[in-house]
C-alpha positions in Angstrom: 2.4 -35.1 30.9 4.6 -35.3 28.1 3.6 -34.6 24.1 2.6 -38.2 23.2 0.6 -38.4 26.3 -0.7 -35.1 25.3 -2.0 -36.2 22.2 -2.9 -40.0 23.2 -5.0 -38.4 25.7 -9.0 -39.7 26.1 -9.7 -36.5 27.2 -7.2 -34.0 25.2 -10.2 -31.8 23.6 -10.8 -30.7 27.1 -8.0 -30.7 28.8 -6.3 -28.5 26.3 -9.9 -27.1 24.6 -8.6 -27.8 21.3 -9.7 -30.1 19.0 -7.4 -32.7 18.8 -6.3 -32.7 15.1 -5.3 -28.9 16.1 -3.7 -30.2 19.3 -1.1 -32.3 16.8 -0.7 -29.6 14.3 0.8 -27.1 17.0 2.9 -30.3 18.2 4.2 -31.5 14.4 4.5 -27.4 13.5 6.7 -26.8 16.6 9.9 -25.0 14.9 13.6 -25.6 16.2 16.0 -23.8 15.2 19.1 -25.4 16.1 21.9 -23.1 17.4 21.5 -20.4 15.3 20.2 -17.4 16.4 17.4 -16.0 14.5 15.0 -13.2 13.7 11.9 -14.4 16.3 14.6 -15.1 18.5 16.2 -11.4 18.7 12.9 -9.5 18.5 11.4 -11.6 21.8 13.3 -11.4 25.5 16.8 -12.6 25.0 16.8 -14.2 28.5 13.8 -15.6 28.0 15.6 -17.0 24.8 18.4 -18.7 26.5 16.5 -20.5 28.8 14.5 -21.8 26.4 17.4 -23.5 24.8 19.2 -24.8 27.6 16.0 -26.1 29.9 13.2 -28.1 29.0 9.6 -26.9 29.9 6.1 -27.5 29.2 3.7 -25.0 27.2 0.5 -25.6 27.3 -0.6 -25.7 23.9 -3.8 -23.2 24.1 -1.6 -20.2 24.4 1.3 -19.1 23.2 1.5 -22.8 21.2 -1.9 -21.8 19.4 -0.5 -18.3 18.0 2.6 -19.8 16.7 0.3 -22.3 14.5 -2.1 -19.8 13.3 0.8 -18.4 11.8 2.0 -21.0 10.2 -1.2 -22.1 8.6 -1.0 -18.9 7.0 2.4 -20.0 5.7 0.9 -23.6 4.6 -1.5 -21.8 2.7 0.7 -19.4 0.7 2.6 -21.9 0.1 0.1 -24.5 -1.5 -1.7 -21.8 -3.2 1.8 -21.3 -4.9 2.0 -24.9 -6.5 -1.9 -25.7 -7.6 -2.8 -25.5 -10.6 -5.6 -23.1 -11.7 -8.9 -24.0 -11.7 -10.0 -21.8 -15.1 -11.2 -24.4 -17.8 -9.6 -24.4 -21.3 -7.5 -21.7 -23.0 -8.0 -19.0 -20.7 -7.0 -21.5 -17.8 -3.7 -22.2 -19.7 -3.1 -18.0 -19.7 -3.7 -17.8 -16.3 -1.2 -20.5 -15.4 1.4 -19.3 -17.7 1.5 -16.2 -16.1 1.2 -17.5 -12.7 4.7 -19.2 -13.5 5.9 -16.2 -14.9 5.1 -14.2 -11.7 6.0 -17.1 -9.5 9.8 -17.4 -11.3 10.8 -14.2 -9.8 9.9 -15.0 -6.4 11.7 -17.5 -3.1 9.0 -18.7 -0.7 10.0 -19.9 2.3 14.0 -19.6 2.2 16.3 -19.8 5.1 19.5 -17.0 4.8 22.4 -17.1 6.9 25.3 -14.6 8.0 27.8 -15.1 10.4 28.8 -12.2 13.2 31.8 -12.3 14.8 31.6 -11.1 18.5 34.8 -11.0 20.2 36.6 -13.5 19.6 33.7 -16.2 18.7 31.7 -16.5 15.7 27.8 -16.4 16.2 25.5 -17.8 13.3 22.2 -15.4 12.4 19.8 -16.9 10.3 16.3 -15.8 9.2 13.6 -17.1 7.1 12.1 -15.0 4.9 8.9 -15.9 3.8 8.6 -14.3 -0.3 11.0 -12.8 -0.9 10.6 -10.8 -5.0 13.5 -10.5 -7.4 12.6 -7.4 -9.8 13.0 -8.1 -13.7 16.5 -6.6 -14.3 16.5 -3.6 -16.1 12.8 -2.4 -15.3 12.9 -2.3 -11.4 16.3 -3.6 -10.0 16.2 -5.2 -6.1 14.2 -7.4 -4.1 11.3 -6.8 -2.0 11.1 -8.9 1.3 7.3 -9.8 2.7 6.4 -10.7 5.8 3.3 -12.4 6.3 1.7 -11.7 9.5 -1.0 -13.0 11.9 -2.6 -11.6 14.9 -5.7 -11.1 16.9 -8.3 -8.5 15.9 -7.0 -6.0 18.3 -3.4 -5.7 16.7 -5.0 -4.8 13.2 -6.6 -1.6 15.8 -3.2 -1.0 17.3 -1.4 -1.1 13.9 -3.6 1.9 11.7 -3.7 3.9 15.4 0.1 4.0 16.7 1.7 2.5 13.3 4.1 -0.6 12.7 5.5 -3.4 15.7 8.8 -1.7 16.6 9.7 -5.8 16.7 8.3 -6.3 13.4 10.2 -3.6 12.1 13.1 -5.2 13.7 12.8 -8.1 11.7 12.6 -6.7 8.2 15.5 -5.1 8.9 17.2 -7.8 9.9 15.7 -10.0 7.1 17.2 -7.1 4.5 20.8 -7.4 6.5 20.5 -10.9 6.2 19.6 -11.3 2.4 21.5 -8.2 0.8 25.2 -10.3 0.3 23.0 -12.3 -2.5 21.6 -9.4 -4.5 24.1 -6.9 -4.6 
């Protein structure tokens, strides 16, 4: 059964026990990449990795599929709560929103960074996309500071204050900080 079948399905909710407005948010949210080789991709099994760009497969959207959009509600949400306006009546309301703006001009949301890696003789493309990423007001605190936002079942919040960070998760800030210092140095 293919996506549109999927989602045309009479008996989708079921089959998939989603509800179906969820069932076409993982299909429109589904990320692709392109060629270049990213952050998620390096942190995940690099065989894995190939095969999923040179075969097609199904994924049933429950799992894996349902993870990946949790996430990037998250995302949706930072996002959006980045652009409304505040809801504070009057003067104070006009504050507030002024120095939302002021706060929000010193931050990138959602910006893709690229570097390119020669290996042998062939040139690979890395790319990664950071998700806020804060300039510091020159001359009080100089840098960036790179966030991450993260999602995961209740069990990983356990795992991370008991045997400390995602090695993978590590990884990727890392990589996001290799990826983004040519621009702020």
């Amino acid at each position: 059964m293919g996506l549109a079948e999927s989602v045309e399905h009479p008996d989708a909710e079921e089959l998939f026990g989603l509800p179906r407005m969820m069932l076409i948010g993982i299909v429109k949210s589904s990320q692709n990449r392109g060629s270049s080789i990213s952050a998620t991709t390096l942190t995940g099994c690099l065989r894995k990795n190939y095969w999923d760009r040179v075969k097609d497969y199904y994924v049933r959207p429950a799992g894996s599929q349902y993870s990946a959009f949790r996430g990037n509600m998250v995302h949706w949400t930072m996002e959006r709560l980045a652009t409304m306006g505040v809801q504070v009546p009057g003067e104070e309301g006009a504050k507030v929103e002024l120095a939302i703006q002021r706060v929000l001009s010193l931050h990138i949301s959602e910006m893709r960074f690229y570097r390119t890696l020669t290996v042998g003789a062939e040139d690979v493309e890395l790319s990664g996309q950071v998700d806020l990423l804060e300039i510091k007001e020159p001359g009080v605190k100089p840098g960036v500071v790179i966030q991450d936002y993260k999602t995961s079942e209740t069990y990983m919040v356990k795992r991370i204050t008991k045997e400390g960070l995602n090695p993978e998760h590590v990884f990727q800030m890392n990589f996001y900080a290799w990826l983004v210092s040519p621009h702020f140095e």
